[in-house]
C-alpha positions in Angstrom: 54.4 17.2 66.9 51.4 16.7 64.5 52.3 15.2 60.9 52.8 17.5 57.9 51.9 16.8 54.7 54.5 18.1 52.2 52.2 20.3 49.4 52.7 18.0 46.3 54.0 20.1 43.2 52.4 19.8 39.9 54.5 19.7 36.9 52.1 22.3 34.6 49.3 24.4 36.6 47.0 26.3 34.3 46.2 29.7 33.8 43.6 29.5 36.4 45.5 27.7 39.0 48.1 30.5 38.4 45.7 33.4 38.4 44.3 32.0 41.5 47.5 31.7 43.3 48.5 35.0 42.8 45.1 36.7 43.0 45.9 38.3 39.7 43.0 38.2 37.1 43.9 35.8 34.5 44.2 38.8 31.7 47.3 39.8 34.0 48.8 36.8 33.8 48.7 36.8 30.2 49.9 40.3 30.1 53.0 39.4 32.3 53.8 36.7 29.8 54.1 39.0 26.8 55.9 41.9 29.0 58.7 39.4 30.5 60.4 37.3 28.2 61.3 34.9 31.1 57.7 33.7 31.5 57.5 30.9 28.7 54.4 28.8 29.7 54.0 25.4 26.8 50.9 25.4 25.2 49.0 21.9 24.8 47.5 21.1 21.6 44.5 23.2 22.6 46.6 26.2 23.0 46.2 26.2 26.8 48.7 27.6 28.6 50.7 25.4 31.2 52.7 27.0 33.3 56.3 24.9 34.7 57.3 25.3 38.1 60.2 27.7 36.7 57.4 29.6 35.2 55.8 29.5 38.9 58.9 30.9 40.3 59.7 33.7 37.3 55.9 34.9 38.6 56.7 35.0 42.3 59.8 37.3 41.2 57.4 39.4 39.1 55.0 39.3 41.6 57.1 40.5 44.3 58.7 43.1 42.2 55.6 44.9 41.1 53.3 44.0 44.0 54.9 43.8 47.1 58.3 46.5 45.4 55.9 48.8 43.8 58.1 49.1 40.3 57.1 49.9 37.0 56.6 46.9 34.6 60.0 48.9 32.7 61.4 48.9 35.9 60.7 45.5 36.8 62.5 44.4 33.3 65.2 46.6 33.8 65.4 45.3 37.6 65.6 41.7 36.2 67.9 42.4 33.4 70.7 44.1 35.5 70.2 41.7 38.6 68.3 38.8 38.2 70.5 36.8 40.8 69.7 39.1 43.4 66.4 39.6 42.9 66.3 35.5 42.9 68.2 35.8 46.1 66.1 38.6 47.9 62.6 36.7 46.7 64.1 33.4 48.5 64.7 35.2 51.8 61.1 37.0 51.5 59.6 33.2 50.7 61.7 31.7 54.0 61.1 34.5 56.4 57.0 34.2 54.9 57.2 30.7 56.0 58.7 31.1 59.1 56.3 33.7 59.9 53.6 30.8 58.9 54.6 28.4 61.3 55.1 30.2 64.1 51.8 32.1 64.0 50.5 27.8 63.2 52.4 27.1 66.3 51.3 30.0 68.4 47.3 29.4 67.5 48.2 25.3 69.1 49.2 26.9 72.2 46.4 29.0 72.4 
């Protein structure tokens, strides 16, 4: 079996790292951040934004619920408020069965 590297985590990504890994223009990034009061990315002295990795993972769950869920940014916040732990829940399944899905496609093209 060939060697995987393990992706290495940042500790802050920047709002262009962000936008790019969620192909969301970076103005919609910054709109999510003053919608959802559970995106709280520092700012350096600069006033850059750097995003955490639970600011990474409070996108995926936004993301997901507006994207891939199709809900209204009011519905996304009243989603979140009512039942954040199983929205965290359902977006960790999604993000398995994604990876899964991943490696055996990775697998299947080896074969091939």
């Amino acid at each position: 079996m060939p060697y995987r590297e393990k992706k290495v985590e940042k500790l802050f990504y920047q709002i262009g790292e962000v936008s790019e890994m969620f192909s969301e223009p970076v103005s919609t990034i910054r709109f999510w951040e003053k919608e959802f009061d559970i995106l709280r990315p520092k700012k350096n002295n600069k006033g850059n934004r750097l995003f955490m990795q639970d600011d990474i993972k409070n996108l995926k769950l936004i993301h997901h619920l507006l994207r891939h869920r199709g809900m209204t940014i009011e519905g996304a916040k009243k989603y979140l408020k009512e039942n954040r732990s199983d929205a965290d829940y359902r977006l960790e399944i999604a993000d398995t069965l994604r990876n899964i899905r991943e490696m055996l496609l990775e697998i299947r093209d080896e074969i091939n």
